[in-house]
N, C-alpha and C positions, 0 to 999 in steps of 0.2 A: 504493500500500500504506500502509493507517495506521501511527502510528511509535510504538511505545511506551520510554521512558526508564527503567530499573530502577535503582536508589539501594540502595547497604548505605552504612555506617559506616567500613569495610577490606573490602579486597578479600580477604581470606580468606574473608569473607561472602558476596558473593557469586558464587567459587568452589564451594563448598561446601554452603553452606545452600541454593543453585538450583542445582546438578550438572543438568545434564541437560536444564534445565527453559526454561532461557534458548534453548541450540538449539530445544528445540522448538518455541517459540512462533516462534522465526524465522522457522518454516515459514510462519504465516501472519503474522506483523506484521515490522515494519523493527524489528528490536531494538536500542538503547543498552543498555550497562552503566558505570555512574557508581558511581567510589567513590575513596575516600583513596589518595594515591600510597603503593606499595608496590612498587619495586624494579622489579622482570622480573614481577612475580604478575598484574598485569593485563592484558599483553602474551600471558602463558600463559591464562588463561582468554579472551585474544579469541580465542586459536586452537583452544582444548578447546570454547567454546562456537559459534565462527561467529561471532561479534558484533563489532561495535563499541565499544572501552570509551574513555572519555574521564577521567583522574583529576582531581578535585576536594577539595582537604585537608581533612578534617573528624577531629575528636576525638571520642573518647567519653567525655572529662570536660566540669563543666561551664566552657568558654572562653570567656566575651560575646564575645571582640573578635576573636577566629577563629571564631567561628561565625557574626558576623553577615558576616565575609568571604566566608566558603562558602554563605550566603544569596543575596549579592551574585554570585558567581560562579554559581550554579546559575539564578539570575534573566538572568544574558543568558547562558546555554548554550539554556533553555528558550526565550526566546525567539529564538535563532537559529536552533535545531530545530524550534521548533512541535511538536511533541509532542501526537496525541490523549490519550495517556494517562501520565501518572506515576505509578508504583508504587515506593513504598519497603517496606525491610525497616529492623531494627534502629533503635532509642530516638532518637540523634543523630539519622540522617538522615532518620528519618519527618519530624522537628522541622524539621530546616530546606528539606530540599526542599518540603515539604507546604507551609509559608510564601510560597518560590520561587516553588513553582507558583501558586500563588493570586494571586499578583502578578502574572505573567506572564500571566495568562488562561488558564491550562492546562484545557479543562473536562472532562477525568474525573483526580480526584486519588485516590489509593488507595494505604492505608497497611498493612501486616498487623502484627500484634502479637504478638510472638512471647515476651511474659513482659514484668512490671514491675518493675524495680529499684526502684523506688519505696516499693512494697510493706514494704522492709527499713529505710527511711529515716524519721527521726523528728523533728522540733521545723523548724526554718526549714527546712532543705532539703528536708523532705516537701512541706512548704509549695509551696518552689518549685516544686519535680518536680510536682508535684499540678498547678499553674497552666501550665508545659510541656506537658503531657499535654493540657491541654485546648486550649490554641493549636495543638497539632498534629493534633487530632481536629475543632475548630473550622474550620481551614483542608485539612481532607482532605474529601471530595465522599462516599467511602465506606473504610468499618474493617472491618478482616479478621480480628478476632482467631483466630489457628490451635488456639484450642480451646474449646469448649464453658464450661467453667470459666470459662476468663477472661472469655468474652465473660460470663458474670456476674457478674464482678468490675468490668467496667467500667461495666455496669448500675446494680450497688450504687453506687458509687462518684460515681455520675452525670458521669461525663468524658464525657459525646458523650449525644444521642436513639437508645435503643434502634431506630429505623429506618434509621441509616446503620450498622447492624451485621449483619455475616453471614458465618457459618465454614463454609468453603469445604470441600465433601465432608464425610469425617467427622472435619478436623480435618488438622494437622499442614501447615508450609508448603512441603512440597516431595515425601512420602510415601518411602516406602524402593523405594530397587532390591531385590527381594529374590533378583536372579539373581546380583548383587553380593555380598550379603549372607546367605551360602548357605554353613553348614557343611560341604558335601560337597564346597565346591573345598577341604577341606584334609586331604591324608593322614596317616594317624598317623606314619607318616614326619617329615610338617613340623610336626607338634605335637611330637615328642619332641626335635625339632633346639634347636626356641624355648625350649622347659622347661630344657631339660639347659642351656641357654645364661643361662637366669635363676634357674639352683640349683633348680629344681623337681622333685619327684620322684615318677613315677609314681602311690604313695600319696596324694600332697598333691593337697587341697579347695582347690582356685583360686578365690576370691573377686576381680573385677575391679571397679576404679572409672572410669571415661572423662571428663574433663571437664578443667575451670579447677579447677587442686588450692586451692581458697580458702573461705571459712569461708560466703559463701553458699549452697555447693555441700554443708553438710555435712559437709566432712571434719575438721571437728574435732569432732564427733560420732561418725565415721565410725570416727577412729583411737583413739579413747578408748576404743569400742568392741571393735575388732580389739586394744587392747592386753589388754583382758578376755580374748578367745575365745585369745588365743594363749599367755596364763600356762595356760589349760586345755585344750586341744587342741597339740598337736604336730604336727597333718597341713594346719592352715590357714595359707597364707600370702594376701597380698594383694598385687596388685597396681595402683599409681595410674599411670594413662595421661593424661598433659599438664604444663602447669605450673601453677608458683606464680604469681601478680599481688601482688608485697609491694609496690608504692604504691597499689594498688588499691583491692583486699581480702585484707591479711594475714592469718594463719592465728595462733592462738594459738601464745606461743613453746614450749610444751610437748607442743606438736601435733610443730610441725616438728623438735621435738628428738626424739620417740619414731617418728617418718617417717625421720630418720636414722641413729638406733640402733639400732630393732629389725631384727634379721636375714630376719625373715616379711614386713616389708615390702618389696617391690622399687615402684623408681619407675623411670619406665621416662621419664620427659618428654613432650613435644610427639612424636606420630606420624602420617605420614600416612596410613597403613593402620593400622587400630583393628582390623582383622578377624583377624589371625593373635593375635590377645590375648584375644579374645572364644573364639577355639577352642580356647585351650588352659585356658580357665576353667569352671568348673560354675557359677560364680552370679554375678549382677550387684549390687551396692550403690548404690542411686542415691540417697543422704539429701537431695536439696536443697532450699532454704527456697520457691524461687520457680523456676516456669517458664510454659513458653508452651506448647511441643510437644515434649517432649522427643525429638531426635532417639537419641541414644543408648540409650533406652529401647528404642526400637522395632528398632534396631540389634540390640541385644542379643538381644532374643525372636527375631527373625527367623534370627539363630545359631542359636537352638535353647536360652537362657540363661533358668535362672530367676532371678527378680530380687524382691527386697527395695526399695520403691521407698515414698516418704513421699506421706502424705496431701495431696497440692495439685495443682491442677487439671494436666492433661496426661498426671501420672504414674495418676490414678485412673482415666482413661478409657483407656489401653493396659494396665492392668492389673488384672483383676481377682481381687482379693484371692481365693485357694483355690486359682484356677485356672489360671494362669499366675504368678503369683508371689505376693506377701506387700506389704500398706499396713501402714505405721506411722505413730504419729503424726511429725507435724514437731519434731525437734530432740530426739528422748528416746533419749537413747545408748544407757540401759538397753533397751529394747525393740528397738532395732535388734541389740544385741547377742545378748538372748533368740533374734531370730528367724533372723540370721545360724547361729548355733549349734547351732538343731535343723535347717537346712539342710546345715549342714558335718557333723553328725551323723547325718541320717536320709535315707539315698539310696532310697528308696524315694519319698519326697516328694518331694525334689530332683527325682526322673527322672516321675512326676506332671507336675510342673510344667512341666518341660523340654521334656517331651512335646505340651502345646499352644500352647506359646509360637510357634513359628513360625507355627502355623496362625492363631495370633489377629492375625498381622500379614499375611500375604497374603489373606486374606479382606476386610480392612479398609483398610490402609493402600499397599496398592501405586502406585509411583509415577505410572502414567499414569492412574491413576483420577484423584489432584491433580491433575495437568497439565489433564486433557481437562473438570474442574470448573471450573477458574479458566479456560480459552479460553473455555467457554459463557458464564461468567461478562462476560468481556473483551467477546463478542457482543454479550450482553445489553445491555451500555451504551449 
């Protein structure tokens, strides 16, 4: 049986961002899963997926002198494996496995690209990232960007020969369960348990956010925002699902002070079901500057959520503007605010929108369609 090696950054990655997806290919390949030590998390996804995982310390800032360790480690794990195929996910470990394997003699190396941080970065460290990007795409055999968009962004950009590029199905790198992700496992019963439990009331327009609560995601856009609709609305609250990264990407301090003070906001932290948040909400906010596939997007629609989501690649191609939700530009509070407002205001549109949002994601984006793209894909090679 040929053996393929899968690489995230943290094993949250891939946990999560490949649910499902690693079993599956087990069925025809010898799978690895390789990623940052993380407690008991790896040990649980050997047994949620079937697999094999092996931890290897890698960061997601930038560390020369621990990164080129996790070079050095991945270069005799590869070569004690032999591995027909390495695939990574996530920015860090495309970088160094992609390296690893090229040293080793890995000969199918395969990277997916699931958004650029880069993108946000300016003066030397664009620079750098810029030069990262292309050692990592130089030393990968083939590039997966998971969305149409970006695969033109890397075109522009000229990181890699537009011929080692190709977005697998129609995008997205792992597609949605939507048997999972199904407003009808939840009874008004368990919506009014969650609301009554986070001061929600009946009346109140649920606005949800899902993500890293940090300023690349938007939310200081977001709540600037929501601090408009809620001096003139009384029925909208919001809710943020995850955390802060203040060594990260801190958030303005007049963000996080009106996230602490205002009573409409609920934060709710890191969750690992996102789905009983999505049913108790009418609309989704997704303002962020950069992505790749946004899973949460499609999360959302497949609830049944119409969404308010910005103009950059991943977020335009699960949504289109009129018909399942609402584009705006990137970073104009103003407009987010306008469009939040005649949402939170005009249910007649809201339930429009509401109404083909799920369809627009089982038609398109369902999980085994990914899976059964990227095995042909694996054939192929």
């Amino acid at each position: 049986m040929q053996k393929i090696i899968r690489v995230t950054t943290v094993p949250i990655s891939l946990g999560k961002l490949l649910q499902g997806q690693l079993r599956y290919m087990s069925q025809h390949y010898d799978v690895i899963g390789v990623s940052g030590k993380g407690g008991d998390t790896l040990e649980m996804i050997s047994k949620q997926e079937g697999i094999r995982v092996i931890p290897i310390e890698m960061t997601r800032k930038i560390t020369p002198v621990k990164d080129l360790k996790a070079v050095f480690a991945l270069y005799k794990l590869f070569k004690k494996e032999k591995p027909d195929i390495v695939h990574s996910h996530t920015p860090k470990a495309g970088t160094v496995s992609m390296l690893a394997a090229k040293l080793a003699g890995v000969p199918h190396r395969l990277h997916t690209i699931a958004g650029l941080p880069l993108l946000e970065a300016t003066g030397a460290k664009r620079t750098l990232l810029n030069m990262v990007e292309k050692l990592t795409y130089a030393c990968a055999t083939k590039i997966y960007p998971n969305s149409t968009g970006l695969n033109d962004i890397v075109i522009k950009h000229k990181f890699t020969s537009p011929k080692k590029l190709k977005v697998i199905a129609n995008g997205s790198s792992n597609g949605i369960d939507i048997s999972f992700f199904d407003p009808d496992l939840y009874s008004d019963e368990d919506k009014l348990k969650l609301s009554q439990r986070l001061g929600i009331d009946a009346s109140d327009i649920v606005i949800v956010y899902v993500g890293r609560v940090v300023r690349d995601k938007g939310i200081n856009e977001l709540v600037s925002a929501f601090k408009k609709l809620s001096a003139e609305s009384t029925t909208a609250k919001l809710i943020l699902v995850g955390t802060f990264e203040k060594d990260l990407d801190p958030l303005l301090p007049e963000t996080e002070e009106e996230i602490n003070t205002n009573s409409n906001i609920i934060m709710v932290g890191w969750q690992n079901d996102v789905r009983p948040y999505f049913a108790i909400s009418d609309i989704l906010a997704f303002p962020s500057y950069r992505e790749g596939f946004p899973n949460v997007v499609m999360q959302a629609a497949s609830m049944g959520l119409a969404s308010v989501v910005t103009d950059i690649n991943g977020c335009n191609e699960i949504i289109t503007d009129g018909i399942n939700g609402k584009i705006i530009p990137v970073k104009d509070a103003e407009l987010l605010f306008k469009h939040l407002k005649i949402l939170v205001e005009d249910k007649a549109q809201r339930d429009t929108l509401a109404a083909n949002a799920r369809e627009s994601i089982t038609s398109r984006y369902e999980r085994k369609v990914v899976w059964e793209a990227l095995l042909e894909e694996y054939r192929a090679l």
